[in-house]
LUMKOLBA-715003 format. One record per residue (C-alpha): x, y, z. Coordinates in nm, 3 decimals. Layout:
r c1=X, c2=Y, c3=Z
...
***
This chain:
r c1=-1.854, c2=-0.489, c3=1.335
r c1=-1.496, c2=-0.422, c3=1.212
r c1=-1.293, c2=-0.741, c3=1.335
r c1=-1.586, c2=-0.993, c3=1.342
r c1=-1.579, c2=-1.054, c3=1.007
r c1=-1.184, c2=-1.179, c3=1.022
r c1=-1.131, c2=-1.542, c3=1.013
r c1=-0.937, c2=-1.523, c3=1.327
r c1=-1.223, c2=-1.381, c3=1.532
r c1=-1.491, c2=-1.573, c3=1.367
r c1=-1.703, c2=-1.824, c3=1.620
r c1=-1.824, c2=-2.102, c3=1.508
r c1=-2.125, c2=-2.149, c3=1.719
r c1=-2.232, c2=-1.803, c3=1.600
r c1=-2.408, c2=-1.872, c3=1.265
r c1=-2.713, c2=-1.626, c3=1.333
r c1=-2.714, c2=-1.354, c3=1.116
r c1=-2.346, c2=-1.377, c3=1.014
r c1=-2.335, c2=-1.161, c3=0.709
r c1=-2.429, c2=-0.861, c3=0.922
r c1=-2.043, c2=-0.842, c3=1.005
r c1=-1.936, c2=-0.844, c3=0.670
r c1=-2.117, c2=-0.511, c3=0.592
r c1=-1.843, c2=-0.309, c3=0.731
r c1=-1.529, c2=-0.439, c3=0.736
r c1=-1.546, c2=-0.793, c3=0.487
r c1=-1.301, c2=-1.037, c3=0.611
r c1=-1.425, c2=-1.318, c3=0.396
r c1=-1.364, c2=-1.167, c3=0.030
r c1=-1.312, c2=-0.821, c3=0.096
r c1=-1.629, c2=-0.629, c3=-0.036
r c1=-1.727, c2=-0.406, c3=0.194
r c1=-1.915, c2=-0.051, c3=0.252
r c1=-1.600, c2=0.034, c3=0.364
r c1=-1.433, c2=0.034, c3=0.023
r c1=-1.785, c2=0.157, c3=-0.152
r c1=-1.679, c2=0.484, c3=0.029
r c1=-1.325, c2=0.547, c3=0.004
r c1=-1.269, c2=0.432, c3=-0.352
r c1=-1.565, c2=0.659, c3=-0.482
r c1=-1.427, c2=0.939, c3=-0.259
r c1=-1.092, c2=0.908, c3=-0.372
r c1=-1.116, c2=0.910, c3=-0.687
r c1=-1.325, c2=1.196, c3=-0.706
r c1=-1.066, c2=1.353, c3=-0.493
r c1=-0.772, c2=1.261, c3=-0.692
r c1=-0.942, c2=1.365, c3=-1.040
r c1=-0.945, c2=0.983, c3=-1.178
r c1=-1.211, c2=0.884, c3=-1.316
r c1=-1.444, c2=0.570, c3=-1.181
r c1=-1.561, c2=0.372, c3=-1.398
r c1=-1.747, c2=0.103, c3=-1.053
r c1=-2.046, c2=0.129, c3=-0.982
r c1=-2.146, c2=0.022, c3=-0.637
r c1=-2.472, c2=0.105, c3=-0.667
r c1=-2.554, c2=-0.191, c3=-0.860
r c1=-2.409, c2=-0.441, c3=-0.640
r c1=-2.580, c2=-0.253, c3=-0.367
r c1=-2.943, c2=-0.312, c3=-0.557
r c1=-2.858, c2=-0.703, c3=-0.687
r c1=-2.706, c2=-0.829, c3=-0.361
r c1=-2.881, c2=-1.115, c3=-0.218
r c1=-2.861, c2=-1.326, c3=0.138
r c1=-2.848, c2=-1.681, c3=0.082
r c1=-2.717, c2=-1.935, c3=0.319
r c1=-2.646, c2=-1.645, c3=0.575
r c1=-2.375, c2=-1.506, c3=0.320
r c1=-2.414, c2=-1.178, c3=0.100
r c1=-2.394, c2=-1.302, c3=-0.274
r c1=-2.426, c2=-1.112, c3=-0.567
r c1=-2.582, c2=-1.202, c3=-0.968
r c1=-2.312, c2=-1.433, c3=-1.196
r c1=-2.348, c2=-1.137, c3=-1.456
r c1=-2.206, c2=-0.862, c3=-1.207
r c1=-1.816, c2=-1.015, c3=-1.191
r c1=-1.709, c2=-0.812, c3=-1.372
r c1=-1.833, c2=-0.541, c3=-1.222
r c1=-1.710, c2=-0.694, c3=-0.866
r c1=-1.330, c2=-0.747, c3=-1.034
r c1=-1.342, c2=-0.408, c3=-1.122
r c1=-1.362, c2=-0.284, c3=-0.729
r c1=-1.071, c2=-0.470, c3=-0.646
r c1=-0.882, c2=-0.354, c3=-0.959
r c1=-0.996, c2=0.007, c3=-0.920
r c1=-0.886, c2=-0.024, c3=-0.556
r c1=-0.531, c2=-0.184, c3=-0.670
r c1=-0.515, c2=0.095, c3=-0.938
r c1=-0.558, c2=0.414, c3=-0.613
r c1=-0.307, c2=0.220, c3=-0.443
r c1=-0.062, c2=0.277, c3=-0.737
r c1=-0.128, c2=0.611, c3=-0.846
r c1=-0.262, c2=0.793, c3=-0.547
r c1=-0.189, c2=0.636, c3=-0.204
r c1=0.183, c2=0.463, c3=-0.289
r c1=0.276, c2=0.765, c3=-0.537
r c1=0.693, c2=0.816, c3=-0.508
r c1=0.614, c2=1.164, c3=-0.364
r c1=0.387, c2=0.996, c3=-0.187
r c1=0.588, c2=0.778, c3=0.003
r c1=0.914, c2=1.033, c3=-0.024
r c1=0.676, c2=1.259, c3=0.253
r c1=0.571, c2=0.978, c3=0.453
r c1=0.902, c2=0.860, c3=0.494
r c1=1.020, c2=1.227, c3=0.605
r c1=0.723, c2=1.204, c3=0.870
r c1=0.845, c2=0.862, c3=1.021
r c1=1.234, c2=0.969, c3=1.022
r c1=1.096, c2=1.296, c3=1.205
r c1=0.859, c2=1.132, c3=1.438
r c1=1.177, c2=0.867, c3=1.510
r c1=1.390, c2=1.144, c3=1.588
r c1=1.109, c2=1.309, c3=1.827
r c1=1.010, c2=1.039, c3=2.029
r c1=1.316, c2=0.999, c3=2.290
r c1=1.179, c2=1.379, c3=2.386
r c1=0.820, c2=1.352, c3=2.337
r c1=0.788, c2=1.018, c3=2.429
r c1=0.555, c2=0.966, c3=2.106
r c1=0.599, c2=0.544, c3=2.147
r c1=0.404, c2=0.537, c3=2.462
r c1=0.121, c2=0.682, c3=2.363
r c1=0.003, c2=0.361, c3=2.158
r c1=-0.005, c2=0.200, c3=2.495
r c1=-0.271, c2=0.409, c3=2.654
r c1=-0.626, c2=0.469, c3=2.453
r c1=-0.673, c2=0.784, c3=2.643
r c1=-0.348, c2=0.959, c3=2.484
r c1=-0.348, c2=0.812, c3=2.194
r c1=-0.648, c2=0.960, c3=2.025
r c1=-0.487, c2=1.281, c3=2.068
r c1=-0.193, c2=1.169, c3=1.772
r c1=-0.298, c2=1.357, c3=1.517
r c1=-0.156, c2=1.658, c3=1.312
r c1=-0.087, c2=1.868, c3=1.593
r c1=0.239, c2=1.645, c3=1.666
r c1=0.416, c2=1.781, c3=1.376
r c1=0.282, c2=2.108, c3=1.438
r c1=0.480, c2=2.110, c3=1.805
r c1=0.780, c2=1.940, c3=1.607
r c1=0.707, c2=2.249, c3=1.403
r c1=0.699, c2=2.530, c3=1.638
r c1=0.931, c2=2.393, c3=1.923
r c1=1.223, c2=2.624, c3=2.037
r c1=1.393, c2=2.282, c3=2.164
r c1=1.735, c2=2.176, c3=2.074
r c1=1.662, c2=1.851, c3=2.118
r c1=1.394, c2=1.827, c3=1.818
r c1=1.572, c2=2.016, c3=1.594
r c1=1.664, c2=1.748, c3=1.338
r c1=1.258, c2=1.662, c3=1.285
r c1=1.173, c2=2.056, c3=1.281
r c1=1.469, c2=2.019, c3=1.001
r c1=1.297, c2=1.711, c3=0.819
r c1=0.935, c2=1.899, c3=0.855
r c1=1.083, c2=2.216, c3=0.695
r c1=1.168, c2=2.016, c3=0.432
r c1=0.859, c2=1.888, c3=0.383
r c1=0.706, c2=2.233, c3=0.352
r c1=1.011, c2=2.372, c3=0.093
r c1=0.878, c2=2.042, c3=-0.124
r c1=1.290, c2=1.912, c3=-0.052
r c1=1.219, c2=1.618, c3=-0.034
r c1=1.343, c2=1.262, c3=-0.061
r c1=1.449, c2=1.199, c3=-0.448
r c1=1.340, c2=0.937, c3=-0.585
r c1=1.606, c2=0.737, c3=-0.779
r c1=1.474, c2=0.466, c3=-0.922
r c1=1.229, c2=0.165, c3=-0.873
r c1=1.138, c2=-0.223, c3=-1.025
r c1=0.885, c2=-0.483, c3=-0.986
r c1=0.993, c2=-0.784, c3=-0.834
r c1=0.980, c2=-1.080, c3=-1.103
r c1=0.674, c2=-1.307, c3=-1.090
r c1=0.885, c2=-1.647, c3=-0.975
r c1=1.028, c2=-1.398, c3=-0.728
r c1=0.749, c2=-1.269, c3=-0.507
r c1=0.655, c2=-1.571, c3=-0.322
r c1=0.955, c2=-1.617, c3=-0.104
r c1=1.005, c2=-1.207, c3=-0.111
r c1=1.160, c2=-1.056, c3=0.187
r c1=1.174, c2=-0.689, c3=0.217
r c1=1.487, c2=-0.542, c3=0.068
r c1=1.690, c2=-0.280, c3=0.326
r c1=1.889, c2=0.061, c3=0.281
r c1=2.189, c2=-0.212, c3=0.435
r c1=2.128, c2=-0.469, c3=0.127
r c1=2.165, c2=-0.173, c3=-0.113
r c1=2.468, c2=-0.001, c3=0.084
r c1=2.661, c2=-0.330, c3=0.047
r c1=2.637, c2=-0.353, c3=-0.305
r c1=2.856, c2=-0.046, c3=-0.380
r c1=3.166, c2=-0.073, c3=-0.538
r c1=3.496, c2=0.016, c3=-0.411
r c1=3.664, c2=0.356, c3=-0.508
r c1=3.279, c2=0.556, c3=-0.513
r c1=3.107, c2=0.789, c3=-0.236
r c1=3.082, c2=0.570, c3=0.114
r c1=2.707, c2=0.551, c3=0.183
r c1=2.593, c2=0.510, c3=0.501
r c1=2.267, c2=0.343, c3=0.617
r c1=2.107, c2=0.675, c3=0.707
r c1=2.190, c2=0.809, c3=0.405
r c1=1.907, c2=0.566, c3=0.224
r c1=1.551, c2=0.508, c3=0.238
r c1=1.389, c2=0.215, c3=0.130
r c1=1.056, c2=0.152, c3=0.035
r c1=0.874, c2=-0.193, c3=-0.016
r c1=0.514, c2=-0.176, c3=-0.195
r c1=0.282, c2=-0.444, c3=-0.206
r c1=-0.018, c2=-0.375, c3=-0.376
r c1=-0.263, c2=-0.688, c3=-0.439
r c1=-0.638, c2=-0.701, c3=-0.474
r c1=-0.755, c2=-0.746, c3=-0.063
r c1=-0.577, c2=-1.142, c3=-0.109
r c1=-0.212, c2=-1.134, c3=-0.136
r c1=-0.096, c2=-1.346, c3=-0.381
r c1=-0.456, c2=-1.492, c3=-0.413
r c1=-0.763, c2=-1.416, c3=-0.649
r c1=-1.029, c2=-1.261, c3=-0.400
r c1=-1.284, c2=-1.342, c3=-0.620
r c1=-1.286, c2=-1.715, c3=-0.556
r c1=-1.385, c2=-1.646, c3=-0.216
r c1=-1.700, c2=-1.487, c3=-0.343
r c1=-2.068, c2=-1.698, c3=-0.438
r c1=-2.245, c2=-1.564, c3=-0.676
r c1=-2.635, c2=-1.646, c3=-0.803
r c1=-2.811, c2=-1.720, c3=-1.145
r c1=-3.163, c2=-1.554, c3=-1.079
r c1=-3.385, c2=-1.409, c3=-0.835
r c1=-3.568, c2=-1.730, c3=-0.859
r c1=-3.276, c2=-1.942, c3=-0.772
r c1=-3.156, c2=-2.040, c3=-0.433
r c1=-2.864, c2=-2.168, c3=-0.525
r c1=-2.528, c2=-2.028, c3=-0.489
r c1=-2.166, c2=-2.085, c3=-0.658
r c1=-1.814, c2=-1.946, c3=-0.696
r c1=-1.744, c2=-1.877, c3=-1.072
r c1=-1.390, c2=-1.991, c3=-1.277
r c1=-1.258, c2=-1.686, c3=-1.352
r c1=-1.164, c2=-1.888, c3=-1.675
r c1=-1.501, c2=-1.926, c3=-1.737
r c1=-1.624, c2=-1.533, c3=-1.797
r c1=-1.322, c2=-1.428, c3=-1.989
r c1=-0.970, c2=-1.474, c3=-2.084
r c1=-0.874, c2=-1.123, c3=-2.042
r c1=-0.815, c2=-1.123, c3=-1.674
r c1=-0.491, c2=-1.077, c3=-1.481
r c1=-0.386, c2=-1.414, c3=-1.376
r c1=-0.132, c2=-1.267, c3=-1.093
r c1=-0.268, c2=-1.080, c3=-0.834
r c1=0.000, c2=-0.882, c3=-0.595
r c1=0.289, c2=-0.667, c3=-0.750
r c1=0.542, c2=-0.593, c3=-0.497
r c1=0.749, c2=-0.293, c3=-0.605
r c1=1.099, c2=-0.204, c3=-0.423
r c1=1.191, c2=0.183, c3=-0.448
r c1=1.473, c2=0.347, c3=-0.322
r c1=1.562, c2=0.732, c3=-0.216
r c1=1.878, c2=0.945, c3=-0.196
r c1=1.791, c2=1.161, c3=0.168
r c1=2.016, c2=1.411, c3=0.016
r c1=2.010, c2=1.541, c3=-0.345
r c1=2.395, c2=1.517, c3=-0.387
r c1=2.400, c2=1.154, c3=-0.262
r c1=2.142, c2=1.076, c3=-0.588
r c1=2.464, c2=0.920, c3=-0.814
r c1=2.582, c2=0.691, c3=-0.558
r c1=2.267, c2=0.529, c3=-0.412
r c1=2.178, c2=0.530, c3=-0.856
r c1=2.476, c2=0.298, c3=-0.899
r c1=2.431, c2=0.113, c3=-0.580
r c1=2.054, c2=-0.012, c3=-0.658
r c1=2.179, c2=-0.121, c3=-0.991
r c1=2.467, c2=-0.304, c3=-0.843
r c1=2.159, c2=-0.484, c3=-0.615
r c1=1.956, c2=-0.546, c3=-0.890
r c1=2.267, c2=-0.713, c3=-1.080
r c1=2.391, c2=-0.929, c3=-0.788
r c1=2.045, c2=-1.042, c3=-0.644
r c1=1.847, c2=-1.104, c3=-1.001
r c1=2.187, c2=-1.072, c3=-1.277
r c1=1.974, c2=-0.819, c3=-1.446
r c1=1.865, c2=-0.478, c3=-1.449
r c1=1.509, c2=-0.533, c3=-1.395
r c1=1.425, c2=-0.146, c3=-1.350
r c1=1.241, c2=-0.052, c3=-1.624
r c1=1.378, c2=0.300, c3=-1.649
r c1=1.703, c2=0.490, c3=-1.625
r c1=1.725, c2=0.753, c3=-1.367
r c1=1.736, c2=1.113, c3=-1.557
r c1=2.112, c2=1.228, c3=-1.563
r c1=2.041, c2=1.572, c3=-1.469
r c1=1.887, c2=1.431, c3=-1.116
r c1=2.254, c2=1.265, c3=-1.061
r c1=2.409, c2=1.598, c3=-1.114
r c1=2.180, c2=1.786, c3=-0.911
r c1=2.396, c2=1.942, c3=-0.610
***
């Protein structure tokens, strides 16, 4: 029910019934009980308010030609799933702090794996259910020398010393298309002579994407749509053709960077900008890291 639905395990020969496997886990336009649930969750969770309603689309859907469609005058209400869902990706799930934590988490599971053989886990079904938050609890509590860096990193975590954030930007439009992910060694060789040496463990990079279920692609085209409950014919709507307010890109990807160590803020500061400058000739951060973060010791 969860992979059926992809285009890559899709049979041909199996028409019967189809839309039964998009229910869960949509891999033909992305709408999916699935998202119902966590985006209504979420934001209730989060405190933001939600303005979709999948009720609606629940009560209007319709099967025809063995495909879940929904009424021309809900689009609106089906672009604002994805763009809901685009908007908890921004503010909740890829949050700076956000990341900063997870980032901590992967350096400290990194740094435990040689001794607890984390890794090897993934190959066997019948230990790897049992990775959950007791791992960092062990990191937590072990007396062993030999995890002491990640019981460092998860202290951290706890005293809120985390990662700082230094600065981010959006990737230019033209740009994002032939995008590949930018690493701490791009930004450490754009520092200039005479400063603080980074090192490559000194940096942590993240790359965002955050796009509407379709990449660079409009998910809605992939979606029919119906007139009336007396009609039996379905169609994919022009997004030009309901209103001239709608995004017309549809995947930011968003490159932030992090100082592991408050006193290193300065130098991995003037580093990204020296990126920025040599890879685009501009600035294209939006805002200037806050001077008293630099000076922070």
């Amino acid at each position: 029910m969860i992979i059926a639905s992809s285009e890559f395990a899709q049979k041909k020969d199996a028409t019967e019934k189809r839309f039964l496997y998009d229910i869960v886990a949509n891999g033909r336009n992305g709408i999916d009980v699935d998202k119902f649930d966590y985006i209504v969750r979420d934001c209730r969770a989060s405190g933001l308010g939600c303005s979709f309603e999948f009720p609606r689309l629940m009560e209007t859907m319709r099967i025809l030609g063995d495909e879940i469609c929904y009424r021309a005058k809900d689009y609106l209400s089906v672009h604002k799933l994805f763009a809901t869902r685009a908007d908890l990706y921004r503010t909740v799930y890829t949050h700076p702090k956000v990341k900063a934590i997870e980032l901590m988490i992967v350096d400290a599971l990194l740094k435990a794996n040689d001794y607890l053989g984390i890794s090897s886990y993934a190959q066997d079904p019948s230990e790897y259910w049992k990775l959950d938050d007791t791992v960092i609890k062990i990191i937590e509590t072990a007396p062993d020398e030999q995890l002491r860096e990640s019981r460092d990193l998860i202290l951290r975590i706890r005293r809120r010393d985390l990662y700082q954030f230094c600065n981010e930007y959006a990737v230019p439009k033209d740009k994002i298309e032939h995008f590949q992910d930018v690493s701490a060694q791009d930004i450490i060789c754009s520092q200039k002579n005479g400063g603080m040496l980074l090192k490559e463990e000194d940096i942590a990079v993240s790359n965002v994407r955050i796009d509407l279920t379709r990449g660079m692609d409009n998910p809605l085209e992939s979606i029919n749509f119906f007139k009336d409950y007396e009609s039996e014919e379905k169609f994919p709507i022009a997004e030009d053709r309901i209103s001239h307010l709608l995004p017309t890109s549809y995947q930011d990807m968003i490159v932030r960077v992090y100082a592991k160590k408050p006193e290193l803020v300065a130098a991995v500061v003037e580093a990204f900008e020296n990126f920025q400058l040599k890879t685009y000739g501009i600035k294209t951060q939006v805002h200037a890291t806050p001077e008293k973060k630099k000076r922070r010791i």
